[in-house]
N, C-alpha and C positions, 0 to 999 in steps of 0.2 A: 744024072745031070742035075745041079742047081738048079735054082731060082732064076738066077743071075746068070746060070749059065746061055738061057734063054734069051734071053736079051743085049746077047754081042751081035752089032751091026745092024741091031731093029732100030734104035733111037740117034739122036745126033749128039749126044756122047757118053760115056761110061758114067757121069751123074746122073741121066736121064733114063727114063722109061716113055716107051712111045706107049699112045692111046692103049693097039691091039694087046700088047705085052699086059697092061694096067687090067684092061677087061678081062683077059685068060688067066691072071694073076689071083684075080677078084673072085672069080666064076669058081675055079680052084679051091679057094680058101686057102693059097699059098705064100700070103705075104700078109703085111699087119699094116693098114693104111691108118695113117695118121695126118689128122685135116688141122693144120699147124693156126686156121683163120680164129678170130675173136669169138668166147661164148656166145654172145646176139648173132655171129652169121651163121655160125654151125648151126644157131637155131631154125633158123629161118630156111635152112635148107643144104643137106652134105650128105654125100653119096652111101650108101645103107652099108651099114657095116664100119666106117670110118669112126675113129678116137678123135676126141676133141683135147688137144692139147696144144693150147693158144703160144705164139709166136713170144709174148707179153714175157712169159714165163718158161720159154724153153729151156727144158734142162735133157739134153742128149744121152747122159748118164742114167737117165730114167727110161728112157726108149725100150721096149719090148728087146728078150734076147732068141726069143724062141724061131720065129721065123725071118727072113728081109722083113725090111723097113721101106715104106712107100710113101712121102711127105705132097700131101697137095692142101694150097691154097684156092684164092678165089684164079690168080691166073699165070703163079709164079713164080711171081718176085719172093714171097714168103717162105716159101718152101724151098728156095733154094737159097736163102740166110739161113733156113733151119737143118740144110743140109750140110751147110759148113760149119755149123755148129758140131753136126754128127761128125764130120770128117774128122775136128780138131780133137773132139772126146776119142780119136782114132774106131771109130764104127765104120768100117768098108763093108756090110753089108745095108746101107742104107742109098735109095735112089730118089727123084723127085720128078711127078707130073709137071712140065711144064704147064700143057693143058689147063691144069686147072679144073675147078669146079664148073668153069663154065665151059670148059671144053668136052670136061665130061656132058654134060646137059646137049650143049651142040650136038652131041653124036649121037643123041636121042633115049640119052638114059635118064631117068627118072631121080629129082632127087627127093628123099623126105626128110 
């Protein structure tokens, strides 16, 4: 079973990854999480283990090949410009937290 295999019927749609999936993903070490927000917020705070690879400068073409692809912003909207980015570069192995970084925090995970 994939990555993605995982994740049919957990999220509200085949671009997304819901919370649980993103933490078991994480937990795992089975997916490459990419925090699409501006070098000053990454700074200030994103989830341990996240690539800082700003919105500003997205190039999909550059996207890790090795495992899925996981795009989270501060609450969205970014990450899922940077997911249509990936689609258009034709990358179907890429999904986006809607969540967000602050959803991630919400649910009581820690950011540094």
């Amino acid at each position: 079973m994939g990555l993605f295999d995982m994740f049919k019927g957990e999220s509200s749609g085949a671009d997304e990854i819901s919370y649980a999936d993103l933490a078991a993903a994480m937990q795992a070490q089975s997916c490459t999480l990419i925090d699409v927000r501006e070098h000053s917020e990454f700074a200030a705070g994103h989830v341990a283990g996240a690539e800082n690879r700003p919105l500003s400068g997205f190039d999909a073409a550059r996207l890790p090949n090795d495992k899925p692809v996981i795009l989270i912003c501060r609450s969205g909207a970014r990450s899922g410009q940077a997911l249509a980015k990936a689609r258009a570069a034709g990358r179907a192995d890429v999904r986006h937290y809607r969540g967000g970084v602050m959803g991630w925090a919400e649910a009581g995970n820690k950011l540094v």
